[in-house]
Backbone as CSV, one residue per row, in Angstrom:
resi,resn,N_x,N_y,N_z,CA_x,CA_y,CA_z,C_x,C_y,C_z
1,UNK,-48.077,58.917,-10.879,-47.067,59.914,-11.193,-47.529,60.785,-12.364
2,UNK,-47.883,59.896,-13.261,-48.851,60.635,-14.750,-49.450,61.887,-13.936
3,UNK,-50.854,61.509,-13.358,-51.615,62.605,-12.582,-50.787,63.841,-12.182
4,UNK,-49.962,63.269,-11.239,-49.385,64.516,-10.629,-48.603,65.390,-11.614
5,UNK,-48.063,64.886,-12.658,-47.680,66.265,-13.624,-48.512,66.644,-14.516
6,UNK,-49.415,66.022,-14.791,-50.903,66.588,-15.115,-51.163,67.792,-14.330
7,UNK,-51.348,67.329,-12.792,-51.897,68.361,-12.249,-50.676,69.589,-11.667
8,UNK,-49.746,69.624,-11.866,-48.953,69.953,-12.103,-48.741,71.410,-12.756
9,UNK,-49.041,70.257,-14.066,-48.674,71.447,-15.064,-49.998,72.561,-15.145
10,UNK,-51.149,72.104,-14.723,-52.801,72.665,-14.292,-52.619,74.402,-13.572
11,UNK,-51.359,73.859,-12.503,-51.541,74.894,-11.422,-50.841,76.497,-11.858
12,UNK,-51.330,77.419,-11.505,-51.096,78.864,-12.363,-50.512,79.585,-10.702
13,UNK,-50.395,79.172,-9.387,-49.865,79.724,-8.374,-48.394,79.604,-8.054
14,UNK,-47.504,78.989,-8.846,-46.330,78.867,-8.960,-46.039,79.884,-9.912
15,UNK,-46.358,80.329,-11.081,-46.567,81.111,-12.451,-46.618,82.325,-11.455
16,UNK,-47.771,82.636,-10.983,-48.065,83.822,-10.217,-46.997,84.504,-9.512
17,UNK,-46.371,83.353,-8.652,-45.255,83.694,-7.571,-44.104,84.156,-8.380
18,UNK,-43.578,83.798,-9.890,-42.658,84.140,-10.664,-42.806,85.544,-10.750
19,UNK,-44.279,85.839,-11.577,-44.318,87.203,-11.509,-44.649,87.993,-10.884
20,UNK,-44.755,88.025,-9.780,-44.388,89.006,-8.723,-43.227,89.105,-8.224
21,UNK,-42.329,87.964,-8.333,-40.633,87.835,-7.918,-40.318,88.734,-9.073
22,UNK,-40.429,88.418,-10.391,-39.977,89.410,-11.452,-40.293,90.955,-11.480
23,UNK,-41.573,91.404,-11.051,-42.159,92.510,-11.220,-41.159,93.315,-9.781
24,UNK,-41.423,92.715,-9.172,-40.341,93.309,-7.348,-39.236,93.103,-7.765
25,UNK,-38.346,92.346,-8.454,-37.174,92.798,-8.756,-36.816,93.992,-9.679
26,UNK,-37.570,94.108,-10.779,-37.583,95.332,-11.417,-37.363,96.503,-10.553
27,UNK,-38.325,96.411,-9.852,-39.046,97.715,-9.149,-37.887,98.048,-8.116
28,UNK,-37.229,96.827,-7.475,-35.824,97.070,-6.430,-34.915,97.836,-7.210
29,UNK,-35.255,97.272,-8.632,-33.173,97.459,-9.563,-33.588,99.268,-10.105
30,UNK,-34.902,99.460,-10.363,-35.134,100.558,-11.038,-35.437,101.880,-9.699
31,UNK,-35.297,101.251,-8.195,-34.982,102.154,-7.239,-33.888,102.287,-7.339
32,UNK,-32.772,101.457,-7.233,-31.526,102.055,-6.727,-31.348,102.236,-7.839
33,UNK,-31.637,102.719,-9.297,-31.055,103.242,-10.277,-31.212,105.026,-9.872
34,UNK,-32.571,105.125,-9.622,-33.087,106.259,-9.624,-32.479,106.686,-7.906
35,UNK,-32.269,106.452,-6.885,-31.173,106.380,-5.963,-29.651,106.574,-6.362
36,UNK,-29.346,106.295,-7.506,-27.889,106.472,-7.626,-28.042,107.427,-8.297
37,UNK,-28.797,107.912,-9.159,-28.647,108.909,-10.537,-28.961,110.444,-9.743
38,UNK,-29.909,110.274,-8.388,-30.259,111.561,-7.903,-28.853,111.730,-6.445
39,UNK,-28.824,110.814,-6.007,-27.236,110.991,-4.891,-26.319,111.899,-5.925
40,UNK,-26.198,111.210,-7.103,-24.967,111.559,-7.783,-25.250,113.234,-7.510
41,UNK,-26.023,113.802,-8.669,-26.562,115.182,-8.670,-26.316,115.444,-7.406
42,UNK,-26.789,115.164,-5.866,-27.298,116.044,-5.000,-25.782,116.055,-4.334
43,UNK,-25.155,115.116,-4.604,-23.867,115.113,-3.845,-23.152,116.475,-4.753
44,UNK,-23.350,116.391,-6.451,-22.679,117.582,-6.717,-22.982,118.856,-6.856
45,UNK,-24.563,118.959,-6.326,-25.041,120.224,-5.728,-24.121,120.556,-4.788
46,UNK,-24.316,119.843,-3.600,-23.531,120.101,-2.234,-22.013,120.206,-2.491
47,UNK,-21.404,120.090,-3.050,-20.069,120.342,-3.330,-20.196,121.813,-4.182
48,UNK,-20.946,121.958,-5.400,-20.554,123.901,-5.482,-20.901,124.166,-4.613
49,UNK,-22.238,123.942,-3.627,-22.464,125.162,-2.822,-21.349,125.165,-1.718
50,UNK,-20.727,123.985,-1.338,-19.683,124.268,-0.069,-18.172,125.765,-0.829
51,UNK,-18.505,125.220,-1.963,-17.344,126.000,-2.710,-17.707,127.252,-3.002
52,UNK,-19.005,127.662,-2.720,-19.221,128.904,-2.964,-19.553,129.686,-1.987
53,UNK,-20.041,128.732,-1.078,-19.916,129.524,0.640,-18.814,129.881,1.013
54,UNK,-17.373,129.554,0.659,-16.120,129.152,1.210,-15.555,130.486,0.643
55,UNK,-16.261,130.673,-0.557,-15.373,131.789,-1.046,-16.214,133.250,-0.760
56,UNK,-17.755,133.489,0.018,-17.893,134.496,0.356,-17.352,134.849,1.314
57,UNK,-16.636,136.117,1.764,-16.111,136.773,3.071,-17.804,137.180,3.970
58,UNK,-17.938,137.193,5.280,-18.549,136.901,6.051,-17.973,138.763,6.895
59,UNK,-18.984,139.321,7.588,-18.448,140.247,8.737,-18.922,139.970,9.981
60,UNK,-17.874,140.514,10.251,-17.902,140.021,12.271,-18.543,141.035,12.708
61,UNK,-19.741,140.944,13.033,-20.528,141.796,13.693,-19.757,142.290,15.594
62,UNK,-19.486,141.551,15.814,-18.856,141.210,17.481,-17.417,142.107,17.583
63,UNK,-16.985,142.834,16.518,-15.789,143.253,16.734,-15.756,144.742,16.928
């Protein structure tokens, strides 16, 4: 039993697997940050421009 947490504590591929679980979670949380922060903006682009299309008058060519 000694041995095995000897060798155990030896091994650096468990360590490894942490940080890449850590580094990919970053990288998930710091997408949907940058996903929420640019929706926000683009959603309130698209809202003046609906409001400013709405209020140009348009001519009817067809009449």
């Amino acid at each position: 039993m000694f041995n095995f947490i000897k060798t155990f504590r030896k091994e650096e591929e468990g360590a490894v697997t942490v940080d890449w679980v850590v580094l990919t979670a970053a990288i998930v949380g710091l997408g949907i940050a940058v996903i929420t922060t640019v929706g926000r903006g683009a959603t309130d682009q698209a809202t003046g421009l609906a409001g400013t299309m709405s209020a140009v008058s348009t001519i009817d060519f067809n009449s």
